[in-house]
C-alpha positions as CSV (number, residue, x, y, z in Angstrom):
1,X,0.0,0.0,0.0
2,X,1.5,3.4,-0.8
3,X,2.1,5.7,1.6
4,X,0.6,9.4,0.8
5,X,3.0,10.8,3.0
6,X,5.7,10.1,0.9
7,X,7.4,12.7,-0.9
8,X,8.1,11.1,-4.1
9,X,4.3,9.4,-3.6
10,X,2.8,12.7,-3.4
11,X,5.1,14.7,-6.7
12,X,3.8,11.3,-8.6
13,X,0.3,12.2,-7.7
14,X,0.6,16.1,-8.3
15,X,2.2,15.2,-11.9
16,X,-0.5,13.3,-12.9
17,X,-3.1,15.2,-11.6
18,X,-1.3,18.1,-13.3
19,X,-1.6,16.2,-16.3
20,X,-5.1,14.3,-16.6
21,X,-6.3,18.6,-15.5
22,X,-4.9,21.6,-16.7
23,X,-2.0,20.2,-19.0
24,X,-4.7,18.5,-21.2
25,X,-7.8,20.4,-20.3
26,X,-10.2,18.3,-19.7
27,X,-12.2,17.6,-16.4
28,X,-12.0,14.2,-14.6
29,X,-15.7,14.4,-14.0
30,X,-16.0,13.8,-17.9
31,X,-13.6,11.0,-18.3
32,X,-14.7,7.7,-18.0
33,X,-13.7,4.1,-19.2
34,X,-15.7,1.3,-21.1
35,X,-17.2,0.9,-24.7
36,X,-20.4,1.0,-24.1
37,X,-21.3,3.7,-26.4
38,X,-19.5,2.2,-29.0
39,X,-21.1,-1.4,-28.8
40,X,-24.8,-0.1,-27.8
41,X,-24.9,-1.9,-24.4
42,X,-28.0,-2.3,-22.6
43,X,-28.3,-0.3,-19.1
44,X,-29.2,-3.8,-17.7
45,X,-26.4,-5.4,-16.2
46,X,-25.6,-8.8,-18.4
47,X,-24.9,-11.9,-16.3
48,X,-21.3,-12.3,-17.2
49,X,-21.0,-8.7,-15.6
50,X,-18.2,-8.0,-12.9
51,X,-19.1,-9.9,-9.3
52,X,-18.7,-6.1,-7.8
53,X,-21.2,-4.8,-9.9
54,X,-23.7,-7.7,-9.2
55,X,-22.8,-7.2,-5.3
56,X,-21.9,-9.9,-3.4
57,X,-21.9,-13.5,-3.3
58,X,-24.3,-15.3,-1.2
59,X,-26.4,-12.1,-1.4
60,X,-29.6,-11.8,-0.9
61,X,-29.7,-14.0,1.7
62,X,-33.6,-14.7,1.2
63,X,-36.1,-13.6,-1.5
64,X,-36.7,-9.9,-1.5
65,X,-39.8,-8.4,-1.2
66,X,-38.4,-4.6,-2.2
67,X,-35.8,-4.2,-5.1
68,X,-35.5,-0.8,-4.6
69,X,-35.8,1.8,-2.3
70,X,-36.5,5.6,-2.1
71,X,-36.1,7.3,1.5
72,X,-37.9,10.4,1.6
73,X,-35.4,12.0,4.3
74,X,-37.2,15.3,5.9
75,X,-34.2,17.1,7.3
76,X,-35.1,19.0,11.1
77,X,-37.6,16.8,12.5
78,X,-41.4,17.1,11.6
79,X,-44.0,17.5,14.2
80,X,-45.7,14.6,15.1
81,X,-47.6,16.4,17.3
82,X,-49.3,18.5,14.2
83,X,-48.8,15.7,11.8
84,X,-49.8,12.2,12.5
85,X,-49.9,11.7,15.9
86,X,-53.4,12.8,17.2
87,X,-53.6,13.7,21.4
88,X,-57.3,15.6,21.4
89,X,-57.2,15.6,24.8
90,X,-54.1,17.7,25.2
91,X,-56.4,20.8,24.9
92,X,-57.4,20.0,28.5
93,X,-53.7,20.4,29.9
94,X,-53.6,23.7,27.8
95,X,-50.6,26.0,29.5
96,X,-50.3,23.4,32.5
97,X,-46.8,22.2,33.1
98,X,-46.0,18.6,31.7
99,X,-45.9,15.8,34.7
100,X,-42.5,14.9,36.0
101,X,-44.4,11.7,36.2
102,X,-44.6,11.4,31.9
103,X,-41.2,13.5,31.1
104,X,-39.6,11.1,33.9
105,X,-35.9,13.5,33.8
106,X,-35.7,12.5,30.2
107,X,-32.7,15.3,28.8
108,X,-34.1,18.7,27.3
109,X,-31.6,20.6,25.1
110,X,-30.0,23.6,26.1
111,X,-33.0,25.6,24.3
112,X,-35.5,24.8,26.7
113,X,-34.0,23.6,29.6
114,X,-34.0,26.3,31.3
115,X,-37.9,27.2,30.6
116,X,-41.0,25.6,32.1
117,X,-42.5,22.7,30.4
118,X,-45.8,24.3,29.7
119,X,-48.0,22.1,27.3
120,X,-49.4,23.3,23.8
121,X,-51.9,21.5,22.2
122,X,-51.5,20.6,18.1
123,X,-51.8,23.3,16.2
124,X,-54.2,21.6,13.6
125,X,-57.2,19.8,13.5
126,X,-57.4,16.1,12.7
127,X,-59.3,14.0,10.4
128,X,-59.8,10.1,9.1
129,X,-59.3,9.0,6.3
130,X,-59.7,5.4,3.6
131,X,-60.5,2.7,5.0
132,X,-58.1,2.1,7.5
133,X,-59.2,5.3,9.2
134,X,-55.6,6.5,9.0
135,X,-55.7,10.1,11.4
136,X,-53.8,12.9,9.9
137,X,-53.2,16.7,10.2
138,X,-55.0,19.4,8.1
139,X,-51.8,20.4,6.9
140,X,-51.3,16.9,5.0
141,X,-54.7,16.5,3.0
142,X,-52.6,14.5,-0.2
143,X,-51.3,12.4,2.0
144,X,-55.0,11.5,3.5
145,X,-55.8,10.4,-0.3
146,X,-52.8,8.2,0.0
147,X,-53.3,6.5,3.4
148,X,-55.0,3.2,2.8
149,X,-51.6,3.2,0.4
150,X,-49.1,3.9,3.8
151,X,-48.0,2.3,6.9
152,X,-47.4,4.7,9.6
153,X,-45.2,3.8,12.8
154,X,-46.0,5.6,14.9
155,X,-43.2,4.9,17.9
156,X,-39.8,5.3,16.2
157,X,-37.0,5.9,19.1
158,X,-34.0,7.4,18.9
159,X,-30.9,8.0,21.1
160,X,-29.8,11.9,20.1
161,X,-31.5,14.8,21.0
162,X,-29.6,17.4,18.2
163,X,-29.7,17.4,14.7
164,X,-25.9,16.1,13.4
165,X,-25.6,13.1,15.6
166,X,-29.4,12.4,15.5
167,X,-29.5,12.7,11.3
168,X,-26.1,10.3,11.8
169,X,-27.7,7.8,14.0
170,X,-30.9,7.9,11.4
171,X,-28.8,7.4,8.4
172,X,-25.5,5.3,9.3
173,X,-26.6,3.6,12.6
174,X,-23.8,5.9,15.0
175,X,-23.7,8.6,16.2
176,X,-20.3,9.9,15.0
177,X,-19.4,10.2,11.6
178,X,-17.3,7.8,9.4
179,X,-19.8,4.5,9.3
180,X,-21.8,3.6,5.8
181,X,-24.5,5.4,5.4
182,X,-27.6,2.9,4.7
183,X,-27.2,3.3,1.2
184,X,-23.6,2.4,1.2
185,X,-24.3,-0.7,2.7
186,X,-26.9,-1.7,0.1
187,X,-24.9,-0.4,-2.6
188,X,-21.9,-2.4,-1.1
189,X,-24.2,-5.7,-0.7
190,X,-26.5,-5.8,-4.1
191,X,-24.5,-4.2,-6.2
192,X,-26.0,-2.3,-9.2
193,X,-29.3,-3.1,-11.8
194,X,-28.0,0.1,-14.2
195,X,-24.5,0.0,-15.5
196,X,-25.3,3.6,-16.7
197,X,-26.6,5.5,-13.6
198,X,-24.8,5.0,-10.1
199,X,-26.7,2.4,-7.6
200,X,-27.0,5.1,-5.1
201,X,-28.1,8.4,-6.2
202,X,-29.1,11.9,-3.6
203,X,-31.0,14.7,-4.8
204,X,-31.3,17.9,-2.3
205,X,-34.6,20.3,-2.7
206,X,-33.6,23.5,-3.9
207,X,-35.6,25.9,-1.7
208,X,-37.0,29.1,-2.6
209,X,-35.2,30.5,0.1
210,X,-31.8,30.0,1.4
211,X,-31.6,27.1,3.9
212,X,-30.1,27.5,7.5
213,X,-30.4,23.3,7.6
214,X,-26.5,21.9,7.2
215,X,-26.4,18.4,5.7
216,X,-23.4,17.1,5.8
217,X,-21.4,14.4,3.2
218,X,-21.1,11.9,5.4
219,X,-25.2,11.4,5.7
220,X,-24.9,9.8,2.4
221,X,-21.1,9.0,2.4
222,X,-19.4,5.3,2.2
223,X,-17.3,5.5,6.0
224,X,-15.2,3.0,5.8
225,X,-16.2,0.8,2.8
226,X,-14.7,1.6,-0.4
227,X,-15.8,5.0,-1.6
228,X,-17.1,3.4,-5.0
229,X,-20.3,2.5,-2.7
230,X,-20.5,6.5,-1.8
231,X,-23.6,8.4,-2.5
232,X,-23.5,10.8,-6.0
233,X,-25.0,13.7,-4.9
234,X,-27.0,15.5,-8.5
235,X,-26.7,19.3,-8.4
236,X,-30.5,20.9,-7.9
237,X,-29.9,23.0,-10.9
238,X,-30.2,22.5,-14.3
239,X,-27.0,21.1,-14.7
240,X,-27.0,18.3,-12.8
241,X,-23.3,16.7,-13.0
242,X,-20.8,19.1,-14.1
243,X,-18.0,18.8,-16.7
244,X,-19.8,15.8,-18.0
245,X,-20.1,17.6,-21.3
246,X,-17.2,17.3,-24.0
247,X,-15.5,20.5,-24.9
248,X,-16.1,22.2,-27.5
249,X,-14.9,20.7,-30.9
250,X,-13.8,17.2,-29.4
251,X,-13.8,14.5,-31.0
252,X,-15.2,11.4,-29.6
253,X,-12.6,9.2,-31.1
254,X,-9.7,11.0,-29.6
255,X,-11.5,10.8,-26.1
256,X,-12.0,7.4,-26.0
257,X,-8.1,7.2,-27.3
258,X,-7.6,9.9,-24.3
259,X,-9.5,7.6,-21.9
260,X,-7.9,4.3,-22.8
261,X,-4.3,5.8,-21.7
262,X,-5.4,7.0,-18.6
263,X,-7.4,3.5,-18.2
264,X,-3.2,2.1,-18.9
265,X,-1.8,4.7,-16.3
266,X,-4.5,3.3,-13.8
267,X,-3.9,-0.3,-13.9
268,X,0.2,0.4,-13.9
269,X,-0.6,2.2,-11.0
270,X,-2.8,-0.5,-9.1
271,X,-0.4,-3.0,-10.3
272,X,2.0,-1.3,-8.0
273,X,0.3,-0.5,-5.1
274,X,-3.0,-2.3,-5.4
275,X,-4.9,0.8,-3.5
276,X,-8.4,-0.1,-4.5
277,X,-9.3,3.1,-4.5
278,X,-7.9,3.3,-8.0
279,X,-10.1,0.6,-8.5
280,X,-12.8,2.8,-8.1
281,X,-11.7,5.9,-9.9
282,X,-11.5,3.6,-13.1
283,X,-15.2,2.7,-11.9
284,X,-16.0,6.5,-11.9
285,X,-14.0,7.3,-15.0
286,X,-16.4,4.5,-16.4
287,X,-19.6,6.0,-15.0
288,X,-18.7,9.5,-16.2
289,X,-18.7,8.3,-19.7
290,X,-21.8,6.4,-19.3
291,X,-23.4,9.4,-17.7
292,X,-22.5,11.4,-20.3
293,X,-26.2,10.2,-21.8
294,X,-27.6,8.7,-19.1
295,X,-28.1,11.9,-17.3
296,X,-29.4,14.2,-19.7
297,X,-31.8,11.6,-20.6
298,X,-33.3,11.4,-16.9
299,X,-33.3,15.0,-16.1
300,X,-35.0,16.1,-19.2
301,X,-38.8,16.0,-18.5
302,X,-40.1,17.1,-21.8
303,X,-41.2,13.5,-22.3
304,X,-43.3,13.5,-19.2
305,X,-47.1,13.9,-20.2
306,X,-49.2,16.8,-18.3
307,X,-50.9,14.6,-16.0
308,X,-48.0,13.9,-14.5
309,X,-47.0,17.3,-13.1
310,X,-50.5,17.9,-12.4
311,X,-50.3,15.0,-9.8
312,X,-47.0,16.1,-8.4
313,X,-48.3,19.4,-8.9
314,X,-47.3,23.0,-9.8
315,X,-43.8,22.8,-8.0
316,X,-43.3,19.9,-10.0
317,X,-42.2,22.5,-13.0
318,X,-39.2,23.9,-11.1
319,X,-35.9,22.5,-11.4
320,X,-34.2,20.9,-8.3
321,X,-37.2,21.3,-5.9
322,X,-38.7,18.7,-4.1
323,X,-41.6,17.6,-6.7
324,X,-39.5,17.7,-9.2
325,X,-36.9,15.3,-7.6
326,X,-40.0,13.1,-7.0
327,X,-40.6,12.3,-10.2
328,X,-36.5,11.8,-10.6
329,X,-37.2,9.3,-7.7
330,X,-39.7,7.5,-9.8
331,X,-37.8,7.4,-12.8
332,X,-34.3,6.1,-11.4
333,X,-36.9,3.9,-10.2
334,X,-37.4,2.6,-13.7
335,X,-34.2,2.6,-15.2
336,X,-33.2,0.2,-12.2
337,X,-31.1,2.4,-9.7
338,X,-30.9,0.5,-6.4
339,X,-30.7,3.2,-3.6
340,X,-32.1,6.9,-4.5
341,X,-32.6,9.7,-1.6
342,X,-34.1,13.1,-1.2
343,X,-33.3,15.6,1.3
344,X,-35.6,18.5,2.1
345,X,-34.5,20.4,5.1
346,X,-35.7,23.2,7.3
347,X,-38.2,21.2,9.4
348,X,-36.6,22.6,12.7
349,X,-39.8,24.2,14.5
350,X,-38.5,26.1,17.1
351,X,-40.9,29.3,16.8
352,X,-43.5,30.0,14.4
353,X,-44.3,26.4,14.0
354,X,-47.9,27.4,12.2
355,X,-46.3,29.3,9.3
356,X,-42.9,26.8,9.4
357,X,-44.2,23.4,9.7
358,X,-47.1,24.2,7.6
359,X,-44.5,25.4,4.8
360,X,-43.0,22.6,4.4
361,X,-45.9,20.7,4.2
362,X,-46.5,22.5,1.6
363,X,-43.2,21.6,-0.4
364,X,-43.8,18.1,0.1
365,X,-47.4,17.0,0.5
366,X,-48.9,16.7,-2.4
367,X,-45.6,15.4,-4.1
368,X,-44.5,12.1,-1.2
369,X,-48.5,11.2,-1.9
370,X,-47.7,11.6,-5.7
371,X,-45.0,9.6,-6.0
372,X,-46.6,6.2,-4.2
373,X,-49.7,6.9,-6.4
374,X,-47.4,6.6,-9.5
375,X,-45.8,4.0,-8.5
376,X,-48.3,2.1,-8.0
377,X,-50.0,3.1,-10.9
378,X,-47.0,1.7,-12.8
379,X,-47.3,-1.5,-11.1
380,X,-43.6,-0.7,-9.2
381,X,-44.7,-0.1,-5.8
382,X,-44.5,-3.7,-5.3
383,X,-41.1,-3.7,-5.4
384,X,-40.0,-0.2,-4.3
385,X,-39.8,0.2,-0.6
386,X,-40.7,4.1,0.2
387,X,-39.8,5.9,3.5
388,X,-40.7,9.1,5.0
389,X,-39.4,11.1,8.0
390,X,-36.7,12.9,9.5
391,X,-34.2,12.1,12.3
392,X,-36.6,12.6,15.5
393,X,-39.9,14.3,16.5
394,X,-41.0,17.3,18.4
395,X,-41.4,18.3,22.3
396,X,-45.2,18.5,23.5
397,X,-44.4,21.6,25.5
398,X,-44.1,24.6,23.9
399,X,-40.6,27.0,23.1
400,X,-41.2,30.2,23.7
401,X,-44.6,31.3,25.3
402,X,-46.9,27.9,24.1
403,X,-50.0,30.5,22.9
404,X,-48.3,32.8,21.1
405,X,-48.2,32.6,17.2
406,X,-44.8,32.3,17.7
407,X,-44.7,29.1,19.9
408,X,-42.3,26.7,18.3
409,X,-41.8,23.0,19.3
410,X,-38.2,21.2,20.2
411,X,-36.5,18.0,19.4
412,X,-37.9,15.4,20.9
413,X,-35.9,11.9,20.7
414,X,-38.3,9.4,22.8
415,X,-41.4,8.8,20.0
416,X,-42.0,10.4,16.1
417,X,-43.5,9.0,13.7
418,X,-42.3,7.9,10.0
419,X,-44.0,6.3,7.3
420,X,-43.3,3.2,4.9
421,X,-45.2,2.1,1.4
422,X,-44.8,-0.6,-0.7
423,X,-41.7,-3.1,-0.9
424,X,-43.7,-5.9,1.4
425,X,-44.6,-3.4,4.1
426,X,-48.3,-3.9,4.9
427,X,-50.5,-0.8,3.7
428,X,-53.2,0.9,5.4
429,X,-51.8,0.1,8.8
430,X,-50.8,2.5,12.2
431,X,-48.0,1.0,14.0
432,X,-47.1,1.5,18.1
433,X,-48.6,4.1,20.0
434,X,-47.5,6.8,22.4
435,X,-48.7,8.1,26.0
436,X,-51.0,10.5,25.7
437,X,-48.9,13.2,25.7
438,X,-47.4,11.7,22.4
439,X,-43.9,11.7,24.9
440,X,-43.1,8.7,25.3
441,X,-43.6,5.7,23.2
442,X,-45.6,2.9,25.1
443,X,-46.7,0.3,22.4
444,X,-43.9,-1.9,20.1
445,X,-41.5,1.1,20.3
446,X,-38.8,0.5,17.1
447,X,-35.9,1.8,17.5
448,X,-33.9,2.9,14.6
449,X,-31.6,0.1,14.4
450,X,-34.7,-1.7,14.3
451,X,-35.7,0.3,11.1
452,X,-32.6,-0.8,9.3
453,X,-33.2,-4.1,10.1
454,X,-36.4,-4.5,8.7
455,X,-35.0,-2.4,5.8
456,X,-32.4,-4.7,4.9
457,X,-34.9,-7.8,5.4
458,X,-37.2,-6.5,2.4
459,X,-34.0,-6.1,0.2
460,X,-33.5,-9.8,1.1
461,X,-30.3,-9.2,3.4
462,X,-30.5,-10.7,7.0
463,X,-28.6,-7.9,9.0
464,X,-27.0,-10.2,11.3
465,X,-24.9,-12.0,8.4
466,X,-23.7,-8.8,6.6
467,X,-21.1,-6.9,7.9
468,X,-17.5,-5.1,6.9
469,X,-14.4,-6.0,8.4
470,X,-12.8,-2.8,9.6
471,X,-9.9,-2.3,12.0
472,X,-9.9,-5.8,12.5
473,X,-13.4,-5.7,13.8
474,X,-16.5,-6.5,12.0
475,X,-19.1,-4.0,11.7
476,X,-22.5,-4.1,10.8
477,X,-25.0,-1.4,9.9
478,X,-27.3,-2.1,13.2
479,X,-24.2,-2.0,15.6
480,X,-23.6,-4.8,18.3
481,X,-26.9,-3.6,20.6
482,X,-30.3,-6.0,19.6
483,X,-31.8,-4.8,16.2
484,X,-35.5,-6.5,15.4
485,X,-36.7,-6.8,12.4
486,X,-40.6,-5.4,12.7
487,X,-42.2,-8.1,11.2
488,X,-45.5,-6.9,12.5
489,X,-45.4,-4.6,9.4
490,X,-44.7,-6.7,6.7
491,X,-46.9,-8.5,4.2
């Protein structure tokens, strides 16, 4: 292994960076490997194709029910208070201080501490809705069309009470950064369906205003597997993947002549030192070129008819915002991408939660319901496994004075509520239950380890056989504390 300390090691690297950059001109994100556009490959992966690209052996360990999956990741932490988890009869404790008897010294964060634990009632009215009698907030009527479509659980759990380590924990298992993020791991254990698009793919909402919410790499990042398995984060812009367009006047022959030296370079180099990271920078050379079609192909709309926006709805028209990644969702979906996440932040209710929580309702409402209606009207809901939610819930007592239109709501780690559809999770169905001070939960709480259990189980992966070996120790995705799988929800 080289060492990248190493003096001559790093003029070696500089030189040929030097040289594949501004000596030639021409961007590594454009580069690529293969002859796939010169023998007309399929997108489908053949069965004769690489053993990394099919995942591993041995894997699935069962028959999956989901194929694919699309995790709806709401960044700040929704209200279930407002949302989806009805408590009428918190009206009657209306500006009374919550019992030491329910809050049982649970820890506050350093916002409200220090203030009186005063209770405020939801904000919104509640209704039913299908035929499972699904209860949800006024501010979610789309999703009410959709319910007889969704499983709701109802008492997720999670250690972290603030927003880095608690997204961490939701997304990678730990608390501290570094692990594979959930997609990673199924990246790293099935391998791809789409030798043209990446297996695991994040799109970010492009807000109408600027966003205060961080999200970090390493929420969709590869820890310590090799980074080939990393999410590939598209730009919410019209230009999704930059410098994936030839310059100007290039000819195609003398880039693929261009790309088969550096392909030469590569394999000298990993002939050497047998980093497998240079394995996978030949991978994303490869993928580049691919991409070079792929991409334009999925982001351009034009062949969308107008029903389609009209379910999504009018957002659906701009670039990069959350409907319009929706129906990206759906079709990665079809062209067989494995893993595909969406990020919409700014869910952190703190004050004004009427005008803030209701916003972002807004955003994504109409456009979560959309996409499981067209799945399923495609028939691929079957096989794609949906999620929605965000790394914890909300407090019951207010922040700030609890009947003031500026009231807000903070984090609350001990019960939120998230939602599943299709993939072999049962629909129509509410899941665990909460006191009624929606505090703590008190009915088949599941834990978040317990979610990536059940996760991995519909992608036909038993998460106590699949694991990395790491620092001499093998690590899996649910960590070493009991993980269930929540077979209560499946079909």
């Amino acid at each position: 292994m080289s060492n990248p300390h190493d003096p001559m090691s790093l003029a070696h690297s500089i030189s040929r960076r030097y040289f594949l950059g501004r000596c030639t001109g021409v961007s590594l994100g454009a580069m690529a490997l293969g002859l796939l556009e010169a023998q007309g490959a399929p997108p489908t992966i053949p069965p004769d194709a690489p053993a990394a690209m099919r995942g591993l052996p041995g894997l699935p360990h069962h028959r999956p029910q989901a194929k694919n999956v699309i995790f709806l990741t709401q960044s700040g932490g929704p209200s279930q208070l407002e949302l989806f988890d009805h408590k009428p009869d918190l009206k009657k404790w209306a500006g009374m201080e919550l019992p030491e008897s329910v809050r049982q010294g649970q820890r506050l964060t350093t916002m409200t501490a220090n203030q009186k634990q005063l209770v405020m009632p939801a904000r919104t009215r509640f209704a039913q809705y299908g035929d499972s009698g699904a209860t949800l907030g006024e501010w979610l009527p789309h999703h009410g069309q959709a319910a007889d479509d969704l499983c709701f659980i109802k008492s997720m759990v999670t250690d972290q009470i603030n927003h880095a380590p608690a997204m961490t924990t939701f997304l990678t298992g730990h608390q501290l950064a570094g692990r594979p993020s959930l997609g990673a791991w199924t990246s790293y254990g099935l391998g791809s369906e789409n030798q043209n698009l990446p297996e695991y793919l994040v799109l970010i909402s492009r807000m109408k205003r600027p966003s205060d919410q961080p999200l970090y790499d390493h929420y969709w990042g590869s820890g310590f597997l090799p980074s080939r398995y990393q999410g590939v984060k598209l730009r919410n812009s019209r230009e999704p993947v930059l410098y994936l367009r030839d310059p100007a006047g290039l000819p195609r022959t003398l880039r693929r002549g261009m790309l088969d030296g550096v392909a030469e370079l590569n394999q000298m180099r990993f002939a050497k030192t047998g980093d497998p990271e240079i394995q996978t920078r030949i991978r994303q050379y490869e993928m580049a070129w691919r991409m070079q079609s792929s991409i334009p192909d999925l982001t351009d709309l034009s062949d969308e008819p107008e029903a389609t926006f009209e379910l999504y709805g009018p957002d659906s028209r701009r670039p990069g915002s959350y409907a319009a990644n929706c129906i990206l969702a759906r079709r990665l979906v079809e062209r067989g991408v494995r893993f595909i996440q969406l990020f919409h932040p700014d869910w952190d209710h703190h004050s004004r939660l009427s005008s803030w929580c209701s916003a972002r309702c807004r955003d994504t409402d109409q456009a979560s319901a959309a996409l499981v209606t067209d799945l399923k009207q495609r028939g691929l809901l079957d096989e794609t496994l949906v999620l929605w939610g965000g790394e914890f819930g909300r407090g019951v007592a207010g922040q700030g004075k609890w009947d003031s239109p500026d009231g807000g709501r903070d984090h609350h780690p001990r019960c939120f509520t998230m939602w599943l559809a299709g993939g072999g999770v049962q629909p129509g169905m509410s899941y665990g239950r909460t006191d009624d001070f929606s505090y703590n939960a008190v009915e088949n709480p599941v834990h978040v380890r317990d979610l990536h259990a059940t996760v991995l189980h519909l992608l036909g992966i038993d998460h106590e056989k699949f694991s990395y070996r790491f620092q001499g120790l093998d690590f899996k995705l649910t960590g070493v504390e009991p993980a269930h799988v929540v077979k209560d929800i499946l079909r």
